[in-house]
C-alpha positions in Angstrom: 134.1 85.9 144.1 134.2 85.8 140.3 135.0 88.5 138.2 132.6 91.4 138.0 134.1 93.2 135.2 132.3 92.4 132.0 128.9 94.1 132.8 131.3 97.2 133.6 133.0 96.7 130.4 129.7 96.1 128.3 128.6 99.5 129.5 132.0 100.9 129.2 131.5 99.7 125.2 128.1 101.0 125.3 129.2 104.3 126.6 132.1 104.6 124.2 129.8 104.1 120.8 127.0 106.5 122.7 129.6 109.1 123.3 131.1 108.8 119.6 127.8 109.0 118.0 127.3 111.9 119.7 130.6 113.5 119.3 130.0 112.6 115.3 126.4 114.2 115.5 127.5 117.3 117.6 130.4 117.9 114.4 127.8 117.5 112.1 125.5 120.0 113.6 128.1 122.8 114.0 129.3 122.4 110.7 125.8 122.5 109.0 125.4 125.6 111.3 128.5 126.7 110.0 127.7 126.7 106.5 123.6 127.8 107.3 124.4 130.4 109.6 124.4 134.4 108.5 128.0 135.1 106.7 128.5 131.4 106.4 129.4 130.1 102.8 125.6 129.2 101.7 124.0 132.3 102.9 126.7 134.1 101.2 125.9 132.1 97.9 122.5 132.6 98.6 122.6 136.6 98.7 124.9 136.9 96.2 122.3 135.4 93.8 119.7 137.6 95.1 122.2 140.3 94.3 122.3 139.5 91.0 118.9 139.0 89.9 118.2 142.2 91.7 121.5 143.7 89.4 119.6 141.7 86.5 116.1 142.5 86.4 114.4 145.7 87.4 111.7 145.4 90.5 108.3 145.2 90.4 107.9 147.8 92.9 110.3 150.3 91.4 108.8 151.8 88.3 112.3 152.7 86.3 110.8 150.3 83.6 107.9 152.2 83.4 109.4 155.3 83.3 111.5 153.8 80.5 108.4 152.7 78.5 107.0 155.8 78.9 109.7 157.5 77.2 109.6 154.7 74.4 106.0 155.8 73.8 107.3 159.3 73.3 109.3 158.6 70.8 107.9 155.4 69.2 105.7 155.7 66.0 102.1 154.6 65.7 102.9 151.1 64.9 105.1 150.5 68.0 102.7 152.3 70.2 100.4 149.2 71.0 102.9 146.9 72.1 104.4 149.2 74.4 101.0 150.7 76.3 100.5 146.6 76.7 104.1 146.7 78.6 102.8 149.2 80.8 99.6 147.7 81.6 101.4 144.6 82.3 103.8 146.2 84.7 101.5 148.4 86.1 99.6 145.0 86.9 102.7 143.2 88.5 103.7 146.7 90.6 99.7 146.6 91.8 100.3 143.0 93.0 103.5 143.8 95.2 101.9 146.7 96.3 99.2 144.6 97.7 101.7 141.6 98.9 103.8 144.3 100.8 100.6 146.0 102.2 99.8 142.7 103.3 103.1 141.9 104.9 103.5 143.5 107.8 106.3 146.1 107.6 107.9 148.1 110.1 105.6 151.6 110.5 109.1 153.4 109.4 109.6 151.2 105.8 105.9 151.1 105.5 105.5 154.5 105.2 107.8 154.9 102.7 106.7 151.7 101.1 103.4 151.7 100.9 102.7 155.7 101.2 105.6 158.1 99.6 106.6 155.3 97.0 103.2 154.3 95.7 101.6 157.7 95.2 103.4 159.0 93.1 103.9 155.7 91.2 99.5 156.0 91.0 99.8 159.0 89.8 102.4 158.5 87.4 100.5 155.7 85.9 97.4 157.6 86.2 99.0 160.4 84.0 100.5 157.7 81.5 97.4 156.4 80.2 94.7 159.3 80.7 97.0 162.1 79.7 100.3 160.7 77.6 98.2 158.0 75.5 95.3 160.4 74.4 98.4 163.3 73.8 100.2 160.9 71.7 97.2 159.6 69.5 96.1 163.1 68.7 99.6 163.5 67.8 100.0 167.0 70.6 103.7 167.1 71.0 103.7 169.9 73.1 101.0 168.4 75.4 103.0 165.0 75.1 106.3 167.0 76.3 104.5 168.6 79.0 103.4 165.7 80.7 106.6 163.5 80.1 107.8 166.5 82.5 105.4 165.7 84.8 105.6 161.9 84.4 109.8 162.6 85.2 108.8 164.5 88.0 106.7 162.0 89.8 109.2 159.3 89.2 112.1 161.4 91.1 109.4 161.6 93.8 108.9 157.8 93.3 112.6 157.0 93.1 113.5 159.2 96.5 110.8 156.9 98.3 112.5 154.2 96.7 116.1 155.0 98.0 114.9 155.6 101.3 113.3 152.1 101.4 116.6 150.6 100.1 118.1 152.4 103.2 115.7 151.4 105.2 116.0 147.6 104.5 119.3 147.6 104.4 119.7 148.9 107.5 116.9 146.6 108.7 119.0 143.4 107.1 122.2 144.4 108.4 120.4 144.5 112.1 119.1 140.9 111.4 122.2 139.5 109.7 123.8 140.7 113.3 120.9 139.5 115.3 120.9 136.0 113.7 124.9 135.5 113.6 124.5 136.3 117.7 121.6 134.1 118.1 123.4 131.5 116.0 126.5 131.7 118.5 124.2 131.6 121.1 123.1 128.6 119.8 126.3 127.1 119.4 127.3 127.3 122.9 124.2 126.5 124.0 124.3 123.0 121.7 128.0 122.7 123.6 126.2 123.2 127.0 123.5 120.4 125.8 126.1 118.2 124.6 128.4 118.6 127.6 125.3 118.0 130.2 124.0 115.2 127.7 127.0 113.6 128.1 127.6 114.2 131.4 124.0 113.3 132.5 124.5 109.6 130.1 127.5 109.1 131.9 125.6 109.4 135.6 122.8 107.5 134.2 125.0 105.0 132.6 127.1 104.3 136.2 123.4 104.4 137.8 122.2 102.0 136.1 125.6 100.1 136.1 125.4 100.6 139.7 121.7 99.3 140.0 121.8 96.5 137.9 124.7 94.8 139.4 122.7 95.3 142.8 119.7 93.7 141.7 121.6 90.9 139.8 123.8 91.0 143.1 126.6 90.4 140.9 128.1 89.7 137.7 125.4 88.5 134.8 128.0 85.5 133.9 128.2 84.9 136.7 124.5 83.9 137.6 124.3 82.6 134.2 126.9 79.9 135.2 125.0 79.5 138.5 122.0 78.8 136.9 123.3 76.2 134.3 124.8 74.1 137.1 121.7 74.1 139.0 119.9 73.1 136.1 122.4 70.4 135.7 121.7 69.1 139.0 124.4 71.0 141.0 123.0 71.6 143.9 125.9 71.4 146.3 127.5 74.7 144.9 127.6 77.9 146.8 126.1 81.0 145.5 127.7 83.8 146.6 126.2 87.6 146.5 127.8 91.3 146.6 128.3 92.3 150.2 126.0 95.7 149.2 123.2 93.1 148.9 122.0 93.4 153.0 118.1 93.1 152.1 118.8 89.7 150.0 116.5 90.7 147.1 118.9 90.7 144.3 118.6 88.0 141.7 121.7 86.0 142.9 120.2 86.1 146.6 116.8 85.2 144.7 119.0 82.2 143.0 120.8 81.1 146.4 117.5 81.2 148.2 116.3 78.8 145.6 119.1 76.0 145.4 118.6 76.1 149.4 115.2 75.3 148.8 115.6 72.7 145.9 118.2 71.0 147.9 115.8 70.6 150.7 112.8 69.6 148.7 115.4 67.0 147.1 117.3 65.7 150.0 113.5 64.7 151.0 112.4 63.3 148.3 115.5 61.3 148.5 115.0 59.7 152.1 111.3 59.6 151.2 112.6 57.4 147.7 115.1 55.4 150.3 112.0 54.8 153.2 109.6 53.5 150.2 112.5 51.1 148.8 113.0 49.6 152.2 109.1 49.3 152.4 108.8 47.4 149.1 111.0 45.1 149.9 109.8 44.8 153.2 106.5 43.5 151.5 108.4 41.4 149.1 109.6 39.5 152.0 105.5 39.3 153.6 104.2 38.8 150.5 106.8 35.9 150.2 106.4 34.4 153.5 102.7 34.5 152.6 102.5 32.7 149.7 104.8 29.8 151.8 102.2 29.6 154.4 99.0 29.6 151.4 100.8 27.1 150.2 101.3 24.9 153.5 97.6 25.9 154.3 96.2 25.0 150.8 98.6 21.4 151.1 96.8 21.2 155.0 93.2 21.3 153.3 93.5 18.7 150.7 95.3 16.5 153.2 92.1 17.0 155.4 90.0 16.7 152.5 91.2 13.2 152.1 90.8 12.7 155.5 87.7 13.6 155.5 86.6 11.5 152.0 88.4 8.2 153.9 86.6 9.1 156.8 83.6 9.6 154.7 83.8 6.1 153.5 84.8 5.1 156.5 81.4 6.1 158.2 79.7 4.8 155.4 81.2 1.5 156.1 80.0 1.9 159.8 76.5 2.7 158.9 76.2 -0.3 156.6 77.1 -2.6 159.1 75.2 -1.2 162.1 72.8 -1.9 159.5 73.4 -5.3 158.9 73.7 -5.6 162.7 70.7 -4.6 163.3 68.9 -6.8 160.8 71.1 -9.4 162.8 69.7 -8.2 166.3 66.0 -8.6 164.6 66.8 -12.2 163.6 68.1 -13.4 167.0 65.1 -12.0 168.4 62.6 -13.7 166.2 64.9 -16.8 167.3 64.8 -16.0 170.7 61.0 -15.5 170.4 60.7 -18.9 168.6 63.4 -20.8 170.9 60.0 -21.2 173.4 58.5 -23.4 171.5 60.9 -26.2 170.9 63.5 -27.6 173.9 65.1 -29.4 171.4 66.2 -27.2 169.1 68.0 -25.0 172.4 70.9 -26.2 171.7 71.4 -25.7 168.1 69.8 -22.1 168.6 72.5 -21.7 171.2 75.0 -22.8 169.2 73.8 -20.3 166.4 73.6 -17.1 168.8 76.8 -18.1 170.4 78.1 -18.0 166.4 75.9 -14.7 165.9 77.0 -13.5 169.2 81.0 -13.8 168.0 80.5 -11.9 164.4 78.6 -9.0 166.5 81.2 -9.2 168.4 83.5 -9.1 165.7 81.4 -6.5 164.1 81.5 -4.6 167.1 85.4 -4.6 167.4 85.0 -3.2 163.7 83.0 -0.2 164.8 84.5 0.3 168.1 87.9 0.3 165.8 85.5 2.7 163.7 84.8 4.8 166.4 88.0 5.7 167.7 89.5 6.1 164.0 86.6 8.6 163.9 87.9 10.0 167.3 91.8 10.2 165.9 90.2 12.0 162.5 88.0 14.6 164.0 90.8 15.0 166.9 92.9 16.3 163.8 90.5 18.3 162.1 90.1 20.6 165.3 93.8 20.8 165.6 94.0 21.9 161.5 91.0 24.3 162.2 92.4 26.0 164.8 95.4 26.6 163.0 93.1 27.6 160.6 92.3 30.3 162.9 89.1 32.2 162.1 88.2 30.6 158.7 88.5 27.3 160.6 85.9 28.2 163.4 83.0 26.7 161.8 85.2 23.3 161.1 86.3 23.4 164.2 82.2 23.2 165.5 81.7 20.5 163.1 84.8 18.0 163.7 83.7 18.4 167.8 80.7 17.1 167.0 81.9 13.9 165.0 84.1 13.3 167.7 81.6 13.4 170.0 79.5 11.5 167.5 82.4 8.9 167.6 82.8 9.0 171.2 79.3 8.1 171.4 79.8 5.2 169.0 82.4 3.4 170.8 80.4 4.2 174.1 77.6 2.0 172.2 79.9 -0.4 170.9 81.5 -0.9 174.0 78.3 -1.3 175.7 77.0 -3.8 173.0 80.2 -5.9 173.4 79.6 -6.0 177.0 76.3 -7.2 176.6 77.5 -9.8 174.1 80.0 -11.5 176.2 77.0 -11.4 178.6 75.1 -12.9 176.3 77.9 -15.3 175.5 78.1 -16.4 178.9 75.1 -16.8 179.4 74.3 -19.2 176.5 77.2 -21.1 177.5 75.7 -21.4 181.1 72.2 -22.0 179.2 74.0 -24.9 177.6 74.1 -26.4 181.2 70.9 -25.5 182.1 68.5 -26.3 179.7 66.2 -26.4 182.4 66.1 -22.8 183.0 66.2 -22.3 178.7 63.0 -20.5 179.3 63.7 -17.8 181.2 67.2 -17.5 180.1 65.3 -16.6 176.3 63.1 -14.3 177.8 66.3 -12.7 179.1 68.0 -13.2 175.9 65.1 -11.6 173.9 65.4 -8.5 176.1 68.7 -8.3 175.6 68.8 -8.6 171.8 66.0 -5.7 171.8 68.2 -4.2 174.0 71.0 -4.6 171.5 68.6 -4.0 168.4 67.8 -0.4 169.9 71.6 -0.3 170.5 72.3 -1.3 167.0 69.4 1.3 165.6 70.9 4.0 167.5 74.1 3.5 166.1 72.8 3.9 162.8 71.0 7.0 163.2 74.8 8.2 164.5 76.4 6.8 161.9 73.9 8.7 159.5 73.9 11.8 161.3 77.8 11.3 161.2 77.7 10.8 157.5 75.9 13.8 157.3 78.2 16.3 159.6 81.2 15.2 157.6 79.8 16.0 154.3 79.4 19.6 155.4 82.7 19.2 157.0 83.9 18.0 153.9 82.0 21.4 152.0 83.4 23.8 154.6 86.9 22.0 153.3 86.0 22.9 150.2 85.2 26.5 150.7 88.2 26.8 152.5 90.4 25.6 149.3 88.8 27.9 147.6 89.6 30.6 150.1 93.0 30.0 150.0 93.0 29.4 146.3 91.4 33.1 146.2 94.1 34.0 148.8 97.3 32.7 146.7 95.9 34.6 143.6 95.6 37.7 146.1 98.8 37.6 147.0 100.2 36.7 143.5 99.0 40.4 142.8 100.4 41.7 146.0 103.8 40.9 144.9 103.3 41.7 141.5 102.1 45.4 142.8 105.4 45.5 144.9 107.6 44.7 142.0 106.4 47.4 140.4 106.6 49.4 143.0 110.1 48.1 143.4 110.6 49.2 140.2 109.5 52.7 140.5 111.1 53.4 143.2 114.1 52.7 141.6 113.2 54.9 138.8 112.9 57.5 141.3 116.1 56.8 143.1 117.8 57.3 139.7 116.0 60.5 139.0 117.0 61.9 142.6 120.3 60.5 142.3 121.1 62.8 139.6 121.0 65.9 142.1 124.4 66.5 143.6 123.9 67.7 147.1 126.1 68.9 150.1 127.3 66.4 152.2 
């Protein structure tokens, strides 16, 4: 198993700068609240300047300025007189103000009774008394009546000033309570930021191992590690081992995940492999039939135009046949009109003799010619059955057609034979009639039948040799359509080794692709 350390140590890192930070931020806090709290060196700073604006300036709410002005009026002339009843109004204005601010405020009953009740009546009624009594007293020039009241006015500010020291008492009292309240609440606060910090840190520390804990469980180990395991199976490495944290019993981690996957990729690929291998071993399989194929197209198509040329010779052959069963024929006609004639005149027996004997040996000659015909015909359709049924089924129809030309030729040297018979019959006959003149009339009538006989023969073998003529120009077509067959055929296989090339080709391009997969042996 590879090292497992550096997720540890990343959260070990992460930990670290977490628990600085917070060591940094938990100094910072104390020390502001060292400096903010009550008794600390701000708060001192700040009442000491409270201190001395309230050493500085008299209060609103404590009328000693009034009472001062008052006594200025008593003793200022005429001319002064204005300006300071202004000054009162003005702080009787401000002290009306407070009042209402600190009515408004909310004070404890205690300080609010002394406030708002014992201080402020007799600082109404000193104003009260300033400007309805001293002011008039003073303009009609009554010192007596001016004296009189400033008693009064001195009077109601002792009352005022009692209230006054009371409040300060009061308040300070009040202050001190808070000041003690708040420096306890502060501490409080302190330890209860320790207490936060402690369980914060504590609780990061838990989560931090948790999570540690649960994320190498679901990675099922090390994150470099299935890093590196997932480069080399992208690389094609699929013989490798992937090996997970014993904890992982369920197999759902992400290195099980990973394992779990090669297995399956090595499979699908070890298929695809001996799929790849089967198909190259079929293409060439068809390589070699579509090779041996071609061969035997090209013996067939080599087989047809030799029969073709056969059948052309054969053709002319036929031809030949027909023209001279046709001229034997006209022959046949001839010795009959002789025959016919031969009654009429003894005399000219002999030479008539002599001229079918002559006739008789060229249709005998010309009977040897189609009897040689014949069996040449035989020997040529004989061979076109054989090359049609090699042809197989595309020769079926061939092979109907060359059985009946040798049956057609069969017949032919039947007839021929039969004529030759008839001849030498006919030869002997007009060599006996050479001897017996005497029976010359009969004999012709024989002779005439005979050359009917042998006209009918003749006409016959015409027809045959037409018909014959006839069956091997369509055997000569089917030829033909089969050339073009295999013609058709040669192209057709011309593409089907063309197709398996390719194929041959990309199979190979697939054998490279799959060979770049390593896989266990």
């Amino acid at each position: 198993m590879k090292k497992t350390s550096a997720l540890t140590r990343r959260f070990g890192l992460l930990l670290s700068t977490f628990f600085i930070g917070f060591a940094i931020f938990g100094a910072v806090a104390f020390n502001t609240l060292r400096s903010l709290k009550v008794g600390g060196p701000l708060y001192d700073h700040i009442v000491q300047n409270k201190d001395l604006v309230a050493d500085v300036l008299p209060p609103p709410e404590y009328i000693i300025e009034s009472y001062l002005v008052t006594l200025q009026l008593a003793q200022a002339g005429p001319d002064q007189r204005s300006a300071l009843v202004e000054r009162l109004k003005a702080l009787r204005d401000e002290y009306e103000t407070r009042h209402r601010y600190w009515n408004a405020a909310g004070l404890d009953p205690e300080l609010g009774d002394f406030m708002l009740k014992q201080a402020y009546t007799p600082a109404q009624a000193f104003y009260d008394r300033a400007f309805k009594k001293l002011v008039p007293a003073l303009a009609d020039g009554d010192r007596e009546q001016v004296a009189a009241i400033m008693r009064d006015l001195n009077g109601l500010y002792e009352q005022h000033r009692k209230a006054i020291d009371q409040v300060v008492k009061l308040a300070t009292a009040r202050s001190d309570a808070d000041e003690t309240a708040a420096a306890r609440r502060i501490d409080h606060a302190q330890l209860a930021m320790l207490a936060v910090l402690a369980v914060s840190l504590g609780t990061s520390l838990a989560v931090a191992w948790f999570i540690l804990k649960t994320v190498r469980r679901r990675l099922g180990g090390d994150p470099d590690y299935a890093a590196d395991i997932c480069r080399q199976v992208a690389a094609g490495r699929l013989d490798i081992e992937v090996e997970v944290e014993e904890g992982d019993k369920a197999g759902d981690s992400l290195l099980a995940s990973i394992r779990t996957m090669r297995r399956t990729l090595a499979g699908m690929v070890g298929s695809i492999k001996d799929a790849a291998d089967n198909l190259s071993a079929g293409t060439a399989q068809i390589s070699v039939g579509n090779r041996d194929l071609a061969e035997r197209t090209e013996r067939q198509t080599a087989s047809l135009e030799q029969a073709s040329r056969v059948m052309a010779a054969l053709t002319t052959t036929v031809q030949s046949n027909a023209a001279a069963a046709e001229e034997a024929n006209q022959l046949a006609l001839h010795a009959s009109t002789v025959a016919a004639s031969g009654g009429t005149a003894v005399g000219d027996v002999v030479r008539t003799m002599e001229l079918i004997h002559s006739s008789s040996s060229r249709i005998v000659d010309i009977i040897g010619v189609i009897d040689g015909i014949a069996f040449q015909t035989n020997i040529l359709a004989l061979n076109a059955a054989v090359e049609a049924a090699r042809a197989g089924e595309q020769g079926r129809g061939f092979a109907v057609v060359a059985g009946e030309v040798r049956t057609l030729a069969q017949r032919s040297a039947s007839a021929a034979r039969e004529i030759k018979a008839l001849i030498d019959e006919s030869v002997q006959r007009m060599e006996a009639g050479s001897q017996m003149v005497g029976q010359a009339g009969s004999t012709m009538k024989d002779v005439v039948g005979s050359v009917r006989q042998v006209s009918d023969i003749i006409a016959r073998i015409s027809t045959a040799s037409r018909e014959q003529s006839a069956d091997i120009l369509q055997v000569h077509a089917s030829i033909g359509q089969m050339e073009a067959v295999a013609e058709q055929n040669a192209a057709l296989v011309e593409e089907a080794a063309a197709a398996a090339a390719s194929l041959q080709d990309q199979t190979e391009a697939l054998n490279g692709a799959v060979g770049s997969f390593r896989l266990l042996a």
